[in-house]
C-alpha positions as CSV (number, residue, x, y, z in Angstrom):
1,X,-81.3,-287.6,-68.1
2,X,-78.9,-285.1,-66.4
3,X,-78.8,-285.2,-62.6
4,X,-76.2,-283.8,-59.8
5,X,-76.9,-286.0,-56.6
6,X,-75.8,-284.4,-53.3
7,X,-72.0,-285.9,-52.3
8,X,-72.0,-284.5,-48.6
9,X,-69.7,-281.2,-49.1
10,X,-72.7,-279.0,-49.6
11,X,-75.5,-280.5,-49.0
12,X,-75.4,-283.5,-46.5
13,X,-77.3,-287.0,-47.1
14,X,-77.8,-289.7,-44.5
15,X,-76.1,-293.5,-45.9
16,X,-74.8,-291.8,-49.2
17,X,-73.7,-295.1,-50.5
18,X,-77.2,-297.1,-50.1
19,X,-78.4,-293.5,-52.2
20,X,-76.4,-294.0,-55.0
21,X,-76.9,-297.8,-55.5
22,X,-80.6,-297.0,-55.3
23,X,-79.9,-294.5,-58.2
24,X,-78.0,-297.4,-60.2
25,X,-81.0,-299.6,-59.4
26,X,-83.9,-297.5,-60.8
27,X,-82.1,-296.1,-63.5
28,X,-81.7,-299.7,-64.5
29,X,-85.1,-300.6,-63.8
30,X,-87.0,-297.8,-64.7
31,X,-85.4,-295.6,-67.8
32,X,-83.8,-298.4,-69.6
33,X,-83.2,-297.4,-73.7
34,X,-82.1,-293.8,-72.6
35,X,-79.0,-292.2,-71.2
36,X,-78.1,-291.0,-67.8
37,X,-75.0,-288.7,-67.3
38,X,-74.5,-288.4,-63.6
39,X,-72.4,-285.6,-62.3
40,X,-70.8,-286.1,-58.6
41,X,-68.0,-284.8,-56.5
42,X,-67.9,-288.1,-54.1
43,X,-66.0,-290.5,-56.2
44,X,-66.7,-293.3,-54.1
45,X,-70.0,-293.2,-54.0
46,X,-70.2,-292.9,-57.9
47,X,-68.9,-296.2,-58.6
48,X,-72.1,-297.4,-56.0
49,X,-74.3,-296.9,-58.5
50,X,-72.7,-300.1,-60.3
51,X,-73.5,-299.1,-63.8
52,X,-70.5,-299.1,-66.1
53,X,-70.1,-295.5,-67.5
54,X,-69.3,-295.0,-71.4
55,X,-67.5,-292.0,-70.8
56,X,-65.5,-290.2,-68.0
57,X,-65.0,-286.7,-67.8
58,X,-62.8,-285.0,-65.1
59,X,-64.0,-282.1,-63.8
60,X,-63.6,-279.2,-60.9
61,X,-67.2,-277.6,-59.0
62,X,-65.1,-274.9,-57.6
63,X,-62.0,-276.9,-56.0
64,X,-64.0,-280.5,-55.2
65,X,-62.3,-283.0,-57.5
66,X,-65.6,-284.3,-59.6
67,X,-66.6,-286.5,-62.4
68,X,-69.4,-286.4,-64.9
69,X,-70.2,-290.0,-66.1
70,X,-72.1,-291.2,-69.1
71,X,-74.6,-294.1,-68.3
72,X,-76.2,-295.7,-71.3
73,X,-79.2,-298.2,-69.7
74,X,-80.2,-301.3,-71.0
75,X,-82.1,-304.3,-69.5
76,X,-80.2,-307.7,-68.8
77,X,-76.7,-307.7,-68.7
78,X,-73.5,-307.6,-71.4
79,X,-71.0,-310.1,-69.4
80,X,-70.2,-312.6,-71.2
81,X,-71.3,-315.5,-69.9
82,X,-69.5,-319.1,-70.2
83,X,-72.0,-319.6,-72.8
84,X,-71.9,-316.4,-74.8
């Protein structure tokens, strides 16, 4: 999956941080086993999503600073534990 969420230069969003975490939270929960690469110009609201990205790319929409993020999905969790 391929998506370019608004990041309120061009097109505004009401609470754009609760947006992104709600992306991070049904990618996890809905496409898990595929790949998300999520392309955004609000850096902050990126890391919301709380999904750690496999790759980082650097990248310029015109002059807004942007990144495009690779986001495998799985179900549980890869912390290691005290037990693991």
């Amino acid at each position: 999956m391929i998506m370019n969420p608004p990041y309120n230069i061009r097109i505004q969003q009401d609470e754009i941080l609760e947006f992104y975490n709600e992306i991070g939270r049904r990618l996890k929960h809905h496409w898990s086993g595929f790949d998300a690469w999520v392309f955004s110009g609000d850096l902050q609201a990126l890391k919301r999503i709380g999904l750690r990205p496999k790759r980082r790319i650097a990248l310029f929409n015109g002059s807004i600073e942007s990144k495009l993020v690779h986001l495998p999905l799985y179900m549980g969790s890869k912390r290691k534990g005290p037990n693991n």
